[in-house]
N, C-alpha and C positions, 0 to 999 in steps of 0.2 A: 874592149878587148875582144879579139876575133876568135872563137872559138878551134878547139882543137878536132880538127879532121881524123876521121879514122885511117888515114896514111902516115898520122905523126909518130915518128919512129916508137917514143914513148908509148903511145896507144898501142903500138904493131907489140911491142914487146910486152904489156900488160894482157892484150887478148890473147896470147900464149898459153897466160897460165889456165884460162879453161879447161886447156888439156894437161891431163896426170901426168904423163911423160915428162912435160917441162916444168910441170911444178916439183918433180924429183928433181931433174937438172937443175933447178936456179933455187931453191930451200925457200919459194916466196909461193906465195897465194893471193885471189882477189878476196876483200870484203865487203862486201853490197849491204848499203839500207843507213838509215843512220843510225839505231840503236847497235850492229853492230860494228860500224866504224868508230861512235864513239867508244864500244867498250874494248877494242884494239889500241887504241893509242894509252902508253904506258908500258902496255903489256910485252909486246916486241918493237921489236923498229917499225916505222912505217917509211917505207919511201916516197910515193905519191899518193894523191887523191886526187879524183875527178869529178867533176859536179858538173850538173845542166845549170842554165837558167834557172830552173822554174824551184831545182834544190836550193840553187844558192839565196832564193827568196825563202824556203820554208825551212830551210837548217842553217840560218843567219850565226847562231853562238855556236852551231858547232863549229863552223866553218874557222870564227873567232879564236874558239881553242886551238883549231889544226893551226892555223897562223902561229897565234902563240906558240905553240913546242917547234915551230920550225920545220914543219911539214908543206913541202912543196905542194899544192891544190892550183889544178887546172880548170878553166871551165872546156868544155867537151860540145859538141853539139847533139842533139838529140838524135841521131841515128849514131853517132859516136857511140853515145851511151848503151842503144841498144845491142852493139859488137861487144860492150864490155861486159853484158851479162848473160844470164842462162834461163834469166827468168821471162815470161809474157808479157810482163809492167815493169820495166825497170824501174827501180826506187830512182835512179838519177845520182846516187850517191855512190861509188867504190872506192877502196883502198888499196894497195898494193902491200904488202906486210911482208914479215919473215915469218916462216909456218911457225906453231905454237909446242911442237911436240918436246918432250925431254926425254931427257937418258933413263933408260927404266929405275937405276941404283937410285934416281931424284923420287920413284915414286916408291917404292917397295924398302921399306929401311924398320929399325928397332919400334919406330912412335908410330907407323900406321896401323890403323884399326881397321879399317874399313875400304875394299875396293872393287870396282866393278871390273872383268874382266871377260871382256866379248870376247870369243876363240872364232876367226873366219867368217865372220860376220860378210856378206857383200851389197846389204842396200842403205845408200846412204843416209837415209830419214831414219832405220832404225840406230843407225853408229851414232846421229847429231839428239837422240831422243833420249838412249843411255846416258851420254855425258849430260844432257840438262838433267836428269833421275837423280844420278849419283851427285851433283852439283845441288840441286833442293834439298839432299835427305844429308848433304856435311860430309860426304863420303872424302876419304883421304886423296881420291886420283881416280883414273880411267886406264888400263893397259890395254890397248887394241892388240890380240895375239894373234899370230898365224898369218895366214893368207885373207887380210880383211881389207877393207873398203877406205881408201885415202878419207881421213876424216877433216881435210881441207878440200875436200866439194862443195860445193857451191850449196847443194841438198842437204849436206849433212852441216854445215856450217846453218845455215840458215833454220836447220831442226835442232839443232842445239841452240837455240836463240840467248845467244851471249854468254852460255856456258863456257862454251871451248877455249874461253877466253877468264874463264875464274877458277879451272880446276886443273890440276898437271894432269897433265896427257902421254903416258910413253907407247909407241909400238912396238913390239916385237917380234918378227915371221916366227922365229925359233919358240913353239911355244913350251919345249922340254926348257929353255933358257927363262924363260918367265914360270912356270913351276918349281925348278930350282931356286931359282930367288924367293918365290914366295917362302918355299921350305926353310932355308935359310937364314931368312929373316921371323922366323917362329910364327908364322901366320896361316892360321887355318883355312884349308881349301874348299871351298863347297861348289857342288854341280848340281846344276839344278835336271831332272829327270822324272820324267812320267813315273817309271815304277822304282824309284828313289825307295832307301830302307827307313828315310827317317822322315815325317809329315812337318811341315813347315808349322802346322798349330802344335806341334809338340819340340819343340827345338829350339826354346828360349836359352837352355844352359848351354848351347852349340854357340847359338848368335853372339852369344856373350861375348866370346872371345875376339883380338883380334882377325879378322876375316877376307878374304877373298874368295867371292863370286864367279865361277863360271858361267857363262850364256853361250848357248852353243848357234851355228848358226840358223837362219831363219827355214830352211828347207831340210836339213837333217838332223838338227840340233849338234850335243856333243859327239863327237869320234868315240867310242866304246875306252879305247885305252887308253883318251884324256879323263873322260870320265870316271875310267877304272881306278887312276892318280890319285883321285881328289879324297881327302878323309874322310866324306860324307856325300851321299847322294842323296837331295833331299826334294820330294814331290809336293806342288803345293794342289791342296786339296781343292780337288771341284764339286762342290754340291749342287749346282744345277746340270743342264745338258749336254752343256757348251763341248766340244771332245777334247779342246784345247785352250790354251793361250798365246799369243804371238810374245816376239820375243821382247819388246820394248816393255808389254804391260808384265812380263814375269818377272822381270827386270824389275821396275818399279816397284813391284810386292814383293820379292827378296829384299832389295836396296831398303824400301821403307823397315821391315820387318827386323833388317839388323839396327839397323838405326835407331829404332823404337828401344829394344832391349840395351845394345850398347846406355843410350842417354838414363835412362831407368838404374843401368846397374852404376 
């Protein structure tokens, strides 16, 4: 079989999706590596997959399964491969997929307990770090709000390392629109803040409840009058020097923190 050049229209149309622009236009994305094309297939559609040589020797069953469900797999040639990715080493393996995102009404409803909700987020390693957090700790979904970071990049896909593929994901620019659902649907809002009035070690009867997490973004945190919103501003305590926390690891010790309480009560 003679591989696929990178003038094969199919190729021409898959290297597209690199850029945000046209992965808005056509609702599809690339998935690179094999841990995350296998955890795609199932999940949405896949339309193609492209392998090197040297994959189709080292990802033999998966390739197997892609056959089985009836997924078109090309093999590609090694500079092919490297037009299809973002990365320095291409794994040799991509997917072509339907993006994973849902309607917010699928994530925020009467049974969610638990949500991460990033406001304006824009690097993509901390957006794919959240959804794996919230994905380890059982959290109900992920709402990307505001003006944040397509979390079908390449970066962010690949920092969520097969999360974004196990947890509902909804976006919303409108983040008054995601507030109001959350209120609606009886779910407590918490922001996370430097001089927050309640200490994250004192806020177990807070966690308790159904919840949603603010994280505000990586360079100025929350907006004042998102913050203002939220029914609780809550600071986690630093007892060494440190001046701060980035936002993935505050994340992860909120996420953890309700988690812990919820399972408990």
């Amino acid at each position: 079989m003679e591989p696929l050049s990178e003038r094969n229209p199919r190729v021409v149309s898959a290297v597209k999706l690199l850029r945000g622009a046209e992965r808005r236009k056509s609702g599809r994305f690339l998935v690179e590596g094999e841990n995350s094309v296998a955890e795609v297939i199932g999940v949405v559609a896949v339309h193609d997959v492209f392998h090197t040589a040297d994959a189709a020797a080292r990802y033999g069953a998966l390739l197997d399964r892609i056959e089985a469900a009836g997924i078109r797999a090309s093999l590609v040639s090694d500079r092919t491969a490297r037009t299809l990715s973002d990365t320095v080493t291409p794994p040799g393996i991509v997917a072509v997929a339907d993006q994973v995102d849902v309607a917010l009404d699928t994530v925020v409803g009467a049974g969610t307990r638990l949500l991460a909700v990033p406001v304006a987020i824009g690097e993509p390693g901390n957006a794919g770090t959240v959804i794996r957090v919230a994905d380890a700790v059982g959290a109900d979904g992920v709402v990307l709000a505001g003006d944040s970071v397509d979390p079908h990049n390449g970066k962010a896909v690949r920092a969520s390392a097969g999360s974004l593929f196990h947890i509902p994901l909804a976006r919303e620019r409108d983040v008054d629109t995601v507030l109001d659902s959350l209120r609606a649907a009886g779910i407590s809002i918490l922001a996370t803040s430097a001089d927050g009035e309640v200490d994250l070690d004192e806020a177990d009867e807070i966690l308790a409840r159904p919840t949603a997490w603010l994280f505000g973004s990586e360079a100025h945190g929350l907006p004042p009058d998102i913050a203002g919103r939220a029914d609780h501003r809550v600071r986690i305590p630093i007892h060494g020097r440190a001046e701060s926390l980035n936002l993935a690891t505050a994340a992860a010790i909120c996420l953890y923190s309700s988690a812990r309480v919820q399972r408990r009560a």
